[in-house]
mmCIF file of the N, C-alpha and C atoms, coordinates in Angstrom:
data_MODEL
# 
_entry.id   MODEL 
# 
loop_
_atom_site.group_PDB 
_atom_site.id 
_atom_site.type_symbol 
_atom_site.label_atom_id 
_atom_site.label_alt_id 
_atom_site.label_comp_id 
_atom_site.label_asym_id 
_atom_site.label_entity_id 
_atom_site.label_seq_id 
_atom_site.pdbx_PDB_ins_code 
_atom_site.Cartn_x 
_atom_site.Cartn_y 
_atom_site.Cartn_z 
_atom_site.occupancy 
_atom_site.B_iso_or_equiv 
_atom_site.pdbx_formal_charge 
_atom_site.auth_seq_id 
_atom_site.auth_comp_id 
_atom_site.auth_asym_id 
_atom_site.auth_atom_id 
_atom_site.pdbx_PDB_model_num 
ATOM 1   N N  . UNK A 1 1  ? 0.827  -1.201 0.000   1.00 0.00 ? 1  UNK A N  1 
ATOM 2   C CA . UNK A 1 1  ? 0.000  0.000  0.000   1.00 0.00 ? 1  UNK A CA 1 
ATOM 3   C C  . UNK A 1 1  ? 0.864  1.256  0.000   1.00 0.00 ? 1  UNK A C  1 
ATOM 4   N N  . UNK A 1 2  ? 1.731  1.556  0.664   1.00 0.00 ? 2  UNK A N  1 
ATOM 5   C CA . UNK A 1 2  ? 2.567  2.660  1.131   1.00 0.00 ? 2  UNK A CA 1 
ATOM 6   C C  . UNK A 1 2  ? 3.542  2.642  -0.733  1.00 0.00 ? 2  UNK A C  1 
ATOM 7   N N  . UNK A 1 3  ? 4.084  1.680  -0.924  1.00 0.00 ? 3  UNK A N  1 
ATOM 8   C CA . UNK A 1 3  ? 4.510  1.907  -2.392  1.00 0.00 ? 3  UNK A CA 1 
ATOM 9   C C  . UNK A 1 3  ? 3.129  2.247  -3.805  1.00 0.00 ? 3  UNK A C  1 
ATOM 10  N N  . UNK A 1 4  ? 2.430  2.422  -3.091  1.00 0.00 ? 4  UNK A N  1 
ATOM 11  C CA . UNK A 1 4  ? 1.058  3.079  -3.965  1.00 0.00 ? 4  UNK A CA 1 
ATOM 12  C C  . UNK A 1 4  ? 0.878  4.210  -4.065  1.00 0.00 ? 4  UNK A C  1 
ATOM 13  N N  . UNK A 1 5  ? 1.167  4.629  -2.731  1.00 0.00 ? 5  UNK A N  1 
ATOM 14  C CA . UNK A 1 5  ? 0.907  6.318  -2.146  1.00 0.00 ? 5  UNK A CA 1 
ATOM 15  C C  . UNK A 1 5  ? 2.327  6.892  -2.850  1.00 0.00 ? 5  UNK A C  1 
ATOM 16  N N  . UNK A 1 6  ? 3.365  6.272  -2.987  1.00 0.00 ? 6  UNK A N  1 
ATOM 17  C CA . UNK A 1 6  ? 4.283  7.004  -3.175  1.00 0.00 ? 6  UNK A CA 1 
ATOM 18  C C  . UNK A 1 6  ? 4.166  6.882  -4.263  1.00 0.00 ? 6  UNK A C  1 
ATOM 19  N N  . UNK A 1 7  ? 3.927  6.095  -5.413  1.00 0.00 ? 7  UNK A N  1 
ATOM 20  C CA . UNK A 1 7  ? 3.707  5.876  -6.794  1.00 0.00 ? 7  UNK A CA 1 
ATOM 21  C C  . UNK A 1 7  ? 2.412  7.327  -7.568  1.00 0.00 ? 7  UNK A C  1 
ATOM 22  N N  . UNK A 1 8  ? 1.652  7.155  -5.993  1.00 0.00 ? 8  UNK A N  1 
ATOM 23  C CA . UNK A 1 8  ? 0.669  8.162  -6.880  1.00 0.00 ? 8  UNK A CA 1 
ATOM 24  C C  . UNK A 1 8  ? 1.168  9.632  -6.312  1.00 0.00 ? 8  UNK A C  1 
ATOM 25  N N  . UNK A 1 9  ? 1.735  9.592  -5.333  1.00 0.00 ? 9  UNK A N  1 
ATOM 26  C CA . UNK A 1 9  ? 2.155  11.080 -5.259  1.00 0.00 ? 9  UNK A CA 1 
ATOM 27  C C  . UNK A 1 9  ? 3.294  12.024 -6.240  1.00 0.00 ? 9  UNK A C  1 
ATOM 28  N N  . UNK A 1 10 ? 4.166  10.780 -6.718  1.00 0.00 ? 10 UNK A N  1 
ATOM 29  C CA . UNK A 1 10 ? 4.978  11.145 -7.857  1.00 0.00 ? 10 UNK A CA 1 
ATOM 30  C C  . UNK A 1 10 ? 4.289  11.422 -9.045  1.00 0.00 ? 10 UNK A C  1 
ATOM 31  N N  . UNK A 1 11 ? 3.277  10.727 -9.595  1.00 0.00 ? 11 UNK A N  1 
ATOM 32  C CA . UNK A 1 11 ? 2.397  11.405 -10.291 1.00 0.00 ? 11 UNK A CA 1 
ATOM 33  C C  . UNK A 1 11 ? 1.571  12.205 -10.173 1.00 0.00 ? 11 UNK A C  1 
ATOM 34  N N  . UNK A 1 12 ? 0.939  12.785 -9.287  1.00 0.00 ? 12 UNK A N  1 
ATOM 35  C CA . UNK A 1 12 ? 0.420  14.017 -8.882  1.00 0.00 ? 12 UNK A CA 1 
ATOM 36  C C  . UNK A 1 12 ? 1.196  14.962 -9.148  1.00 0.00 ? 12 UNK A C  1 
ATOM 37  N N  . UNK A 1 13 ? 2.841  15.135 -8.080  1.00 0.00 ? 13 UNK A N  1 
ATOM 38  C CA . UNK A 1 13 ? 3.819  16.150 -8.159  1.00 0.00 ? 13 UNK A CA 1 
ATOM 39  C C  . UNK A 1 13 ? 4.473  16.430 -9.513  1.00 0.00 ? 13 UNK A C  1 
ATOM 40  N N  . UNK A 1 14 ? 4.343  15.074 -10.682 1.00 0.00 ? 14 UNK A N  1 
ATOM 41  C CA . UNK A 1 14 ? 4.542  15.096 -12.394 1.00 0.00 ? 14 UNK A CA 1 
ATOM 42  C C  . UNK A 1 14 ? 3.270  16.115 -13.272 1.00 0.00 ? 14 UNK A C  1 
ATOM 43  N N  . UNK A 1 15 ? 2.454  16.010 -12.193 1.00 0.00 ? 15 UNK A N  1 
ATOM 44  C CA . UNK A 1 15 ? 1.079  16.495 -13.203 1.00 0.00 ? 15 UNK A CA 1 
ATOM 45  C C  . UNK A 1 15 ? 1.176  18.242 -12.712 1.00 0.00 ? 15 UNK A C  1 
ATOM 46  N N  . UNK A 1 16 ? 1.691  18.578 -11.600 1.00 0.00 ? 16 UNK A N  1 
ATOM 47  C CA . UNK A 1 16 ? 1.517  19.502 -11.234 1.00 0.00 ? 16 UNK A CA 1 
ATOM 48  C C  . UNK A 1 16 ? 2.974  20.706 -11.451 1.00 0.00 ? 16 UNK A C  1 
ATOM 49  N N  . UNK A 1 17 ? 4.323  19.723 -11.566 1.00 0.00 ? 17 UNK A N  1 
ATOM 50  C CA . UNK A 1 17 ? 5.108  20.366 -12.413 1.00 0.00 ? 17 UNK A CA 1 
ATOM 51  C C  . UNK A 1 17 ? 5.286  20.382 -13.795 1.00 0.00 ? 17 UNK A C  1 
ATOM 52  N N  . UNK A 1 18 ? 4.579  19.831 -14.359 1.00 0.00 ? 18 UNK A N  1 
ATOM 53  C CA . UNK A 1 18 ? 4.722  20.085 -15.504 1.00 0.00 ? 18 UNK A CA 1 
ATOM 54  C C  . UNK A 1 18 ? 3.231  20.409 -16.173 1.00 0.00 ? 18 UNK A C  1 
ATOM 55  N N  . UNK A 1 19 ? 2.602  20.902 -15.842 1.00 0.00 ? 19 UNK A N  1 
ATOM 56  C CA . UNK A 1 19 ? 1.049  21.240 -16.722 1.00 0.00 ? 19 UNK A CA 1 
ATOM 57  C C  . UNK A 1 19 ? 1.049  21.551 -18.271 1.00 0.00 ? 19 UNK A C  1 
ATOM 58  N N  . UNK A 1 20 ? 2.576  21.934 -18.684 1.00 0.00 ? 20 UNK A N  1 
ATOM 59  C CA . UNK A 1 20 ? 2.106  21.801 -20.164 1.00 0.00 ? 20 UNK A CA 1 
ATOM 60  C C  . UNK A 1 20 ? 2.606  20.102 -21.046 1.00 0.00 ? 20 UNK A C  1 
ATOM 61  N N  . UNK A 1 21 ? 2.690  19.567 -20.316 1.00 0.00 ? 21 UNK A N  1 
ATOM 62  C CA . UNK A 1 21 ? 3.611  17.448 -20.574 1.00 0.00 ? 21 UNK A CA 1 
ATOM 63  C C  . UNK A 1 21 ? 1.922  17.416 -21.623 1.00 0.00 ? 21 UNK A C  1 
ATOM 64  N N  . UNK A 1 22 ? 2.554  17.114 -22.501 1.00 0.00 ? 22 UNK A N  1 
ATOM 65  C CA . UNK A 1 22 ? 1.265  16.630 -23.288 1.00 0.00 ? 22 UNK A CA 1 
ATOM 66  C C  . UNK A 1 22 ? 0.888  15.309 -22.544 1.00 0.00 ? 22 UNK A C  1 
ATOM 67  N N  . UNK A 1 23 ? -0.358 14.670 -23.244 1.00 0.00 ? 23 UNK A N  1 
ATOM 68  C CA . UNK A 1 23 ? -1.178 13.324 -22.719 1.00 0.00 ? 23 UNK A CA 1 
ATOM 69  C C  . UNK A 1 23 ? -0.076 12.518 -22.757 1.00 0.00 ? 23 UNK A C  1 
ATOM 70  N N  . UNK A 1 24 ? 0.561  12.205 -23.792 1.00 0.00 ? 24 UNK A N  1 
ATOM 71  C CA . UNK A 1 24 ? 1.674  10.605 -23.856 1.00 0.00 ? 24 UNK A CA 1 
ATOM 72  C C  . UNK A 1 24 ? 2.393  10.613 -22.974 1.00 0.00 ? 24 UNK A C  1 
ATOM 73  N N  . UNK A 1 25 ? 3.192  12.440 -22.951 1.00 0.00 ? 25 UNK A N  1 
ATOM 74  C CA . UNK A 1 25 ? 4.327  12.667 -22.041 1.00 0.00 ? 25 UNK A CA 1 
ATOM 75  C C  . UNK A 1 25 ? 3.346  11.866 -20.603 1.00 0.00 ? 25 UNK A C  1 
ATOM 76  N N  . UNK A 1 26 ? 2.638  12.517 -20.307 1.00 0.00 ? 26 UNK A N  1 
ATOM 77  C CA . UNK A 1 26 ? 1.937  12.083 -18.908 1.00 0.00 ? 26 UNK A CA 1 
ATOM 78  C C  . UNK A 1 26 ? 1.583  10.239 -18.535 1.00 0.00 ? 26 UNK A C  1 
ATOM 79  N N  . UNK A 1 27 ? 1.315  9.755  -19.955 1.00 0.00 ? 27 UNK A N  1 
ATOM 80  C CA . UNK A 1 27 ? 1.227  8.254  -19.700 1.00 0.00 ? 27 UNK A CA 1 
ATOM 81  C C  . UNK A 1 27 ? 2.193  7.688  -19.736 1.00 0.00 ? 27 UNK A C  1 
ATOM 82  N N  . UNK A 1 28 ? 3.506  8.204  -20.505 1.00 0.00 ? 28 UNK A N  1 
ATOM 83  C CA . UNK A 1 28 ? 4.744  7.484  -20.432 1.00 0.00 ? 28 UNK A CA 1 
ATOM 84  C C  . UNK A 1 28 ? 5.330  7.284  -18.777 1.00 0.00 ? 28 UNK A C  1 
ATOM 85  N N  . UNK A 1 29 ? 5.206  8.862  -18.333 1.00 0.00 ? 29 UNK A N  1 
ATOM 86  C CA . UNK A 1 29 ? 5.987  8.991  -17.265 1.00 0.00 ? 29 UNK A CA 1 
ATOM 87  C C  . UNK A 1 29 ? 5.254  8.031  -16.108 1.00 0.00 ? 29 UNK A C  1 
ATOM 88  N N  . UNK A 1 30 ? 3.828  7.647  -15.933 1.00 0.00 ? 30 UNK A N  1 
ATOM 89  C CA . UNK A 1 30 ? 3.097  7.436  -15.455 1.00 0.00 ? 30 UNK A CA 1 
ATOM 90  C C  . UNK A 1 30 ? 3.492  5.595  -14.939 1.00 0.00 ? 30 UNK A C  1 
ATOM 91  N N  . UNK A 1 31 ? 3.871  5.246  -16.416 1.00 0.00 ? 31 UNK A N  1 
ATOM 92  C CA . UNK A 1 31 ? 4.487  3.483  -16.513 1.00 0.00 ? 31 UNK A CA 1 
ATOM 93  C C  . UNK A 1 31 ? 5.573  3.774  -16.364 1.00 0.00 ? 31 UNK A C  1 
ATOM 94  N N  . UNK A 1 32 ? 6.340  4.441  -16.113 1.00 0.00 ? 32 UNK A N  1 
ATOM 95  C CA . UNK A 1 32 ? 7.765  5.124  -15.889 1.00 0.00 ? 32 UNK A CA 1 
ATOM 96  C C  . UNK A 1 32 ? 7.824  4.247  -14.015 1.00 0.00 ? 32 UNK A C  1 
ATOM 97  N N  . UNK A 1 33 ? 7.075  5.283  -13.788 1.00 0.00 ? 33 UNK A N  1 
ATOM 98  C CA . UNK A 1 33 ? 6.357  4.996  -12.530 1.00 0.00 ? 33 UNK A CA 1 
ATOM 99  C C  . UNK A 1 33 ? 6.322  4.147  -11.545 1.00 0.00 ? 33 UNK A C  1 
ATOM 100 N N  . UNK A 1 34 ? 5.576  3.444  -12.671 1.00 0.00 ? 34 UNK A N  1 
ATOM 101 C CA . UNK A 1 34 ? 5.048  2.145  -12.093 1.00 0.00 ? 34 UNK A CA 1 
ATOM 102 C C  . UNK A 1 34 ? 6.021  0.861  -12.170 1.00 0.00 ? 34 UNK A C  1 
ATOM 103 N N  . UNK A 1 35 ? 7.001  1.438  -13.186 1.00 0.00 ? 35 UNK A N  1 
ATOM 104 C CA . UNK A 1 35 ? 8.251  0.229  -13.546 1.00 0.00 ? 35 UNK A CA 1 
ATOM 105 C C  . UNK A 1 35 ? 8.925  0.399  -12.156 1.00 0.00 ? 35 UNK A C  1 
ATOM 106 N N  . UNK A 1 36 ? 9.029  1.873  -11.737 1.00 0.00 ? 36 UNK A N  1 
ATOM 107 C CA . UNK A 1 36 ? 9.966  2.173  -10.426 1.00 0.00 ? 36 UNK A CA 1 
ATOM 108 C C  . UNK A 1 36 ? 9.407  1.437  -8.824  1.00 0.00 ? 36 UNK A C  1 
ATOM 109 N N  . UNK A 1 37 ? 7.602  1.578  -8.924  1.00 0.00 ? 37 UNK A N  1 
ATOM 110 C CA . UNK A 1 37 ? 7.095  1.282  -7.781  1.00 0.00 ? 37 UNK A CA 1 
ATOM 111 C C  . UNK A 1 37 ? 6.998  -0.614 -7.974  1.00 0.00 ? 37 UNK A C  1 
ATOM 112 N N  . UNK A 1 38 ? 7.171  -0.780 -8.812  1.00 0.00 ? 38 UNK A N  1 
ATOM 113 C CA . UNK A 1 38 ? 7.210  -2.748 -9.035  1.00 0.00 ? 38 UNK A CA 1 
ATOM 114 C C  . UNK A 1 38 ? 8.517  -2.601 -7.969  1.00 0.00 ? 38 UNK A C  1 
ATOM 115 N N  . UNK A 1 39 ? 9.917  -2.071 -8.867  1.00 0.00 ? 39 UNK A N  1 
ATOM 116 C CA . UNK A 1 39 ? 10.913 -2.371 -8.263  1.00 0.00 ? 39 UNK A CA 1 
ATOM 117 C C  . UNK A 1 39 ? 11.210 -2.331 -6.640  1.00 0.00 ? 39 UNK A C  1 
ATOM 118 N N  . UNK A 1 40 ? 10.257 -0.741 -6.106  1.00 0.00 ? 40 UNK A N  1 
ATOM 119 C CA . UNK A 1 40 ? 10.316 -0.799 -4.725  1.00 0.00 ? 40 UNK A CA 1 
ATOM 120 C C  . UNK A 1 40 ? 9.711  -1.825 -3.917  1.00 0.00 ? 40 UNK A C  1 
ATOM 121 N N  . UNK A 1 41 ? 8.759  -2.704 -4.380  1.00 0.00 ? 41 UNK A N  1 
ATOM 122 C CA . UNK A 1 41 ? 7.969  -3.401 -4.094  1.00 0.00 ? 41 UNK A CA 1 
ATOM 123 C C  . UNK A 1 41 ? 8.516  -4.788 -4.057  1.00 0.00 ? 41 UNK A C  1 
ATOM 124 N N  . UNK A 1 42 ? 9.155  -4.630 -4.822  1.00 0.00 ? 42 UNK A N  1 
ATOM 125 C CA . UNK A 1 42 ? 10.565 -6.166 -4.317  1.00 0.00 ? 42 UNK A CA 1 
ATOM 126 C C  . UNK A 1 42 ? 11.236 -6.016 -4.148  1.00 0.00 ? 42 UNK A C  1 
ATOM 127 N N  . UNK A 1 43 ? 11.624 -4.613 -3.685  1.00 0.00 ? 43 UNK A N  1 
ATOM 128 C CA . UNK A 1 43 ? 13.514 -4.400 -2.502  1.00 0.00 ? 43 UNK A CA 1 
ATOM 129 C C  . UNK A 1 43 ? 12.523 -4.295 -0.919  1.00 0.00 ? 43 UNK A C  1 
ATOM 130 N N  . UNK A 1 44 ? 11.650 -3.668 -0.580  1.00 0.00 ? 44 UNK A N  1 
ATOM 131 C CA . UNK A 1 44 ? 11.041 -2.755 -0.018  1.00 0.00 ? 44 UNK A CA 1 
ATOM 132 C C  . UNK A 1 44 ? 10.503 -3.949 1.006   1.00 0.00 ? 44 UNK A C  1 
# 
């Protein structure tokens, strides 16, 4: 759960620094993300 919150707060703080990231930019970074929160999720 806690690697969720941090997964979605990095995307929040992505959506909110960058407001002009077009849609892809935003879905790329998004599985970007989620590749990072898998990984925390099996060190963690």
């Amino acid at each position: 759960m806690n690697v969720f919150v941090i997964w979605f707060v990095m995307v929040v703080a992505w959506n909110y620094g960058y407001p002009q990231a077009s849609p892809i930019e935003d879905v790329l970074v998004a599985v970007i993300l989620s590749f990072l929160s898998t990984f925390l999720k099996k060190y963690l």
